[in-house]
Structures are given as structure tokens and as C-alpha cells.
N, C-alpha and C positions, 0 to 999 in steps of 0.2 A: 273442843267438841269431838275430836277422833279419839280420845281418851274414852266419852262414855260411849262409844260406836264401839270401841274393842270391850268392855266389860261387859255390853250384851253380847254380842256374840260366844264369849265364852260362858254367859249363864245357857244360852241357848244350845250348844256343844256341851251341857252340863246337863241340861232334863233330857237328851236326846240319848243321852249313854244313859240315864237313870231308867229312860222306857226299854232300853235292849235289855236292861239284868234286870228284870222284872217279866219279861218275857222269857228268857233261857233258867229261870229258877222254878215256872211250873211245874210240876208233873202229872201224871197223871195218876188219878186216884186208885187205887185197890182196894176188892171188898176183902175182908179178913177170912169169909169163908173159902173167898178161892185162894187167897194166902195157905190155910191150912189144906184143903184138898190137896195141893200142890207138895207142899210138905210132906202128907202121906206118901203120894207118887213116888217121890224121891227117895223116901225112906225107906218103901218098902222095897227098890231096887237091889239085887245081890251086888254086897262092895267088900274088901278088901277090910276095910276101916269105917268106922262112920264118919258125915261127913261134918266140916267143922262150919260155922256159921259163915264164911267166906263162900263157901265152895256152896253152898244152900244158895247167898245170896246171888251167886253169879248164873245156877242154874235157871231164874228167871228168863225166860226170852223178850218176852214183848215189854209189860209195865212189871220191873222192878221195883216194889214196897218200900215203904221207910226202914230204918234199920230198928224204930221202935214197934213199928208192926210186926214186923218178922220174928225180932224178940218176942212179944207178947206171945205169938202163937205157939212157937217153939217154949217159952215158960208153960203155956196150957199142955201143950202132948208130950213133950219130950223132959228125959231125965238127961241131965251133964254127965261127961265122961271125960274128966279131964288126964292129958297125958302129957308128957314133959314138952312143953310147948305147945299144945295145941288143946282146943278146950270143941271137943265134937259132942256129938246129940243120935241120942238114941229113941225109939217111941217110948212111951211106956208100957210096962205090961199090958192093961187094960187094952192102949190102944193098936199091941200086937197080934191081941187074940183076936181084934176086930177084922185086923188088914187083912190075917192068914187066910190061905185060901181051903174053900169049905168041900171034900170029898168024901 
């Protein structure tokens, strides 16, 4: 009898840890237009270099996107520049005559 008293407990020590990583795996959602807004923002910043899809993803502050979202919008605006090790993002034409500013 103490044999099947310890195999529940460890099933019970088993769904208990299945409900914590299931709870620290949420996120929270992003809509893809403030995804891309945000990329504007950034891109049109004066830098040095452009930045590389790291440095994009980290400038998030609050809700950080999927890494397939982020992708996505960056395939929509931005062209690759790739350079020895490092692969950055530029806007496209199109969407640099948008950003520039109009005097």
C-alpha cells in the first residue's frame, strides 16, 4: 500500500510542474502593425551601421514579438545587407522616401 501512495504523489508533483510551464511559456501577443511602426522608429534613427535583427529584437521594451513576426515585417520593409558576420536591414527605398522628413 505505501508503494501506490508514493506513485501518486509523484504523478501529482508531475501535473503540478506541467501547470507552471504552461504558464511561463505565454506571451503576450503583438499586433504586426505596431511590430512594423516600431521598426520604422528604429530605422529611421541616425546610426553608425544598420541594425542587425538582434539589436531590432532587443530594442523592444514592453511585449517582444516572435522571431517569426519580426521576420515577416522586416521581409515586408526592409532590404538585407549582409556583411562579414553580421546580416543588418535597411528600409527600402520606397519606404525611405516615406519616412524622410518633408520641408
Amino acid at each position: 500500500p505505501d508503494d501506490d501512495d508514493d506513485d501518486d504523489n509523484d504523478e501529482d508533483e508531475g501535473t503540478t510542474s506541467k501547470k507552471k510551464k504552461k504558464k511561463t511559456k505565454k506571451k503576450k501577443k503583438v499586433d504586426k502593425s505596431d511590430v512594423k511602426a516600431h521598426v520604422f522608429r528604429v530605422l529611421a534613427e541616425p546610426r553608425e551601421e544598420p541594425p542587425t535583427f538582434r539589436e531590432l529584437q532587443a530594442s523592444f521594451e514592453h511585449a517582444r514579438p516572435s522571431d517569426a513576426a519580426l521576420r515577416e515585417v522586416l521581409d515586408d520593409i526592409c532590404n538585407k545587407v549582409r556583411r562579414p558576420g553580421k546580416l543588418q536591414f535597411v528600409l527600402k527605398p520606397e519606404y525611405r522616401r516615406q519616412t524622410a522628413p518633408t520641408t
